[in-house]
ROKOL-801525 format. One record per residue: x, y, z of N, C-alpha, C in turn; residue in three letters. Coordinates in steps of 0.001 Angstrom, whole numbers, plus 500000, padded with zeros to 6 digits. Atoms other than C-alpha are relative to their C-alpha. Layout:
BEGIN
XYZXYZXYZALA
...
This chain:
BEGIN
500608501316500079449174176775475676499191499745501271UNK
500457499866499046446292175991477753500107498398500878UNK
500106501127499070447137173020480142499788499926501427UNK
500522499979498845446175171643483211500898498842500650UNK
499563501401498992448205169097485781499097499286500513UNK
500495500827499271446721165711486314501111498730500295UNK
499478500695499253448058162451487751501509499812498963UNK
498714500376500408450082161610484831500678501298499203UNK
499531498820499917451328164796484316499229501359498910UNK
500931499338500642450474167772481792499589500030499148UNK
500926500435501174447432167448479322499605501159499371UNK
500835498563500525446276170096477012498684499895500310UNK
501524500424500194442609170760477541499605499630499159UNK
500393500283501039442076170737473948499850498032499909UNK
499498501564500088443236166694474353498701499468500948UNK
500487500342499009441106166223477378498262500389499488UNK
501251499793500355437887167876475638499349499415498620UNK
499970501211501353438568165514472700499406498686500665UNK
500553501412499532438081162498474918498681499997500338UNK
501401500105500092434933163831476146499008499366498949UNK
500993500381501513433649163886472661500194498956499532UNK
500056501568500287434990160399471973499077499166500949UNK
500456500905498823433172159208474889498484500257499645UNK
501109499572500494430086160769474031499494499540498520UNK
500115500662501468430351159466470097499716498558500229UNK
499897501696500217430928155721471453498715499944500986UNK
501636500291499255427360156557473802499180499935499128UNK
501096500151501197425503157263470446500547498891499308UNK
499797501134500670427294154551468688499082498522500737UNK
500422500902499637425888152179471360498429500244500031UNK
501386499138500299422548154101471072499612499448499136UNK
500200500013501537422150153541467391500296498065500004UNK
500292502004500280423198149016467883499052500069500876UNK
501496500440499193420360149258470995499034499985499101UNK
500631499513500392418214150494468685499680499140498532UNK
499895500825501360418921148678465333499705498762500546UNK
500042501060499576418774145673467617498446499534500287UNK
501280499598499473415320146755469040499283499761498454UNK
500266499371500954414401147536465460500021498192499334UNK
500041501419499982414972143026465016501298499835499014UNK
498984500581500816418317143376462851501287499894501164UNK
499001500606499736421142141668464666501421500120499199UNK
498839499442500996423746142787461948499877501181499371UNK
500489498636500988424404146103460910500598500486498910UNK
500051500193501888425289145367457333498482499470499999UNK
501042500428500461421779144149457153499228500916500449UNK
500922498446499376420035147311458776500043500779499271UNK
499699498681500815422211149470456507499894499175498769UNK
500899500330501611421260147491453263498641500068499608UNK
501528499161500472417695147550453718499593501248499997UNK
499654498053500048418128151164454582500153500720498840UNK
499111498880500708419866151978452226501227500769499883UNK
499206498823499476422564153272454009501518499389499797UNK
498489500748499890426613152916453987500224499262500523UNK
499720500890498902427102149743455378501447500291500859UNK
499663499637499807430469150648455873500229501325501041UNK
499584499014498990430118154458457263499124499555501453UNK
500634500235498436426856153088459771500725498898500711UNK
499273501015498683429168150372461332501147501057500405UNK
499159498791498861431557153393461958499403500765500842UNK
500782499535498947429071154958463607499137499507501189UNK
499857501490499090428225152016465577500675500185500985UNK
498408500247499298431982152129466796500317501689500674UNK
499532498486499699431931155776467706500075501097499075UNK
499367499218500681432817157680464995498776501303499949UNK
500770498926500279431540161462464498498936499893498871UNK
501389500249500455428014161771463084499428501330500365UNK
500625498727500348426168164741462045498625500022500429UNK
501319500508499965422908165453463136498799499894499368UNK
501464500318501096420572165800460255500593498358499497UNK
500228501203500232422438162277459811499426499198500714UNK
500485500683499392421588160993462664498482499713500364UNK
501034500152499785418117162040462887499133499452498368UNK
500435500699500902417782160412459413499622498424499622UNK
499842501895499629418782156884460683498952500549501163UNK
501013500424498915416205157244464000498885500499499131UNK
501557500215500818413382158125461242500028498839499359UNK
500318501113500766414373154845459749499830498816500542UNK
500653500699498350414397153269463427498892499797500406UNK
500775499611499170411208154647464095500081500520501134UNK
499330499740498420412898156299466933500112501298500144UNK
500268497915500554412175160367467900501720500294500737UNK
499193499459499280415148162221469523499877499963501234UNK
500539500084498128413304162181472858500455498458500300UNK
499456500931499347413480158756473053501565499242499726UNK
498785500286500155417083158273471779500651500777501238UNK
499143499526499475418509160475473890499040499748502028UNK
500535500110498291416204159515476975500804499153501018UNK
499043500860499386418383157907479715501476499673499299UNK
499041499983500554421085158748477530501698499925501054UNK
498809499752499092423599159597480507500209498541500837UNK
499662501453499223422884155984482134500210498796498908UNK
499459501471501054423512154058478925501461499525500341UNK
């Protein structure tokens, strides 16, 4: 088992390279409301109905949740929004 000692004692990496990726999911989640917000909808049941889209799964993806990327680059074509500029200043969001 591959673990490592930190403060509160020992973590698997596997656990620790999970949080990354949660942390990183809830940066595009906040990505994707800047953006819908930018975009003049204030609710995103009303973004994802004119869309088209799951109102349901895009407010999980909102909130963090894993997201694929031919999905995601399906919602920033409906943004008007390229990859360059989604992910620009991505690390200081």
């Amino acid at each position: 088992m591959n673990t490592f000692f930190c403060f509160f004692g020992f973590v698997n990496k596997n656990q620790s390279e999970k949080n990354a990726e949660s942390i990183y999911l809830k940066k595009i989640g906040e990505r994707l409301r800047y953006f819908r917000k930018e975009a003049g909808y204030t609710n995103s049941d009303t973004f994802a109905y004119d869309k088209k889209i799951s109102r349901p799964q895009y407010g999980k993806y909102e909130a963090g949740a894993n997201i694929q990327l031919n999905t995601l680059i399906r919602i920033l074509k409906l943004m008007n929004v390229t990859l360059e500029e989604f992910f620009t200043g991505f690390n200081e969001y």
